[in-house]
C-alpha positions in Angstrom: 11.3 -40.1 76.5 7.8 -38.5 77.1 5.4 -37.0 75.1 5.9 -33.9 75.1 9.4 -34.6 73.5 7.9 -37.0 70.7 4.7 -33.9 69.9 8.5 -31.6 69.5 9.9 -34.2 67.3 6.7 -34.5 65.4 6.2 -31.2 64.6 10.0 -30.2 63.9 9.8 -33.0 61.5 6.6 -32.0 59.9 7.7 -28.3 59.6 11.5 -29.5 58.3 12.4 -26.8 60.9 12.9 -26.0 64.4 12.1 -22.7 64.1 8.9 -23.5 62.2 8.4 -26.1 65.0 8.5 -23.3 67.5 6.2 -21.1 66.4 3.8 -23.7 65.9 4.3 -25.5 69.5 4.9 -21.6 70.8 7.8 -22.0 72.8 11.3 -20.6 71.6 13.8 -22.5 68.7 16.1 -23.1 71.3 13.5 -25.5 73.6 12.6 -27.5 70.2 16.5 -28.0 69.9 17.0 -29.0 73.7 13.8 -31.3 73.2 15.4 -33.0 70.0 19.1 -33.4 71.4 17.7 -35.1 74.6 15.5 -37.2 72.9 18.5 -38.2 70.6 20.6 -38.9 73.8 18.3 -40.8 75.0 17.9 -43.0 72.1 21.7 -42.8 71.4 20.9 -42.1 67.4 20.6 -39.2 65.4 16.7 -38.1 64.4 18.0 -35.5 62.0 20.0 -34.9 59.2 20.6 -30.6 59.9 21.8 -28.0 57.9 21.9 -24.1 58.5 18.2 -23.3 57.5 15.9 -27.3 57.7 16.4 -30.4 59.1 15.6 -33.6 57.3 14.4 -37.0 59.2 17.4 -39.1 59.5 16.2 -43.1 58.6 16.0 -43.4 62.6 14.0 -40.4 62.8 11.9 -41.9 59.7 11.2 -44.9 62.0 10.5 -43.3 65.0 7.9 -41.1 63.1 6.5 -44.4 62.0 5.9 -46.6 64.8 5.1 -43.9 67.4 1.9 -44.6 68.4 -1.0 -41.4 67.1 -2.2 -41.6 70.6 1.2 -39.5 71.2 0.3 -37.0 68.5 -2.6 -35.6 69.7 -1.8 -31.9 71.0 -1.9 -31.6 74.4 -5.7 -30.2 75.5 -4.9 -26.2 76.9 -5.9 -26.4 80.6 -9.8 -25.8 81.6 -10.9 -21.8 82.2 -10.9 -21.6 86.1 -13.2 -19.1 86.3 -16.0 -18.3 84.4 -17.0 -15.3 82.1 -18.6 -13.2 84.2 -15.4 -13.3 86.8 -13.2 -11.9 83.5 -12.0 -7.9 84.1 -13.4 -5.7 81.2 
């Protein structure tokens, strides 16, 4: 488990659905699903109750959302400019 799998759980939770997840965390529906299986596997319980369209915290997933520390929330910081504005191309 790392914390970039518990800000994909947080978010898919938050949005009730992985696609709304995506878009949010801009990477694709299917890296929020691999993200959420393997974080399952890992903790050998379901997070979600799913259905064709949303996804609804299972009471595991309820827990987890609960006693995560916020720390983990937080979105990750983008990564500093490495050059600065005058080095841009116009």
């Amino acid at each position: 488990m790392d914390l970039h799998q518990l800000h994909v759980f947080r978010s898919a939770a938050l949005n009730g659905c992985f696609t709304k997840a995506s878009e949010e965390l801009h990477v694709s529906q299917s890296t929020v699903s691999l993200h959420v299986k393997n974080l399952e596997d890992q903790l050998d319980c379901p997070l979600f109750f799913r259905t064709r369209r949303h996804v609804m915290l299972s009471p595991a997933g309820k827990l987890l959302l609960e006693n995560t520390p916020r720390k983990s929330w937080r979105r990750p910081k983008p990564p500093k400019e490495r050059f600065g504005a005058q080095s841009r191309i116009a």
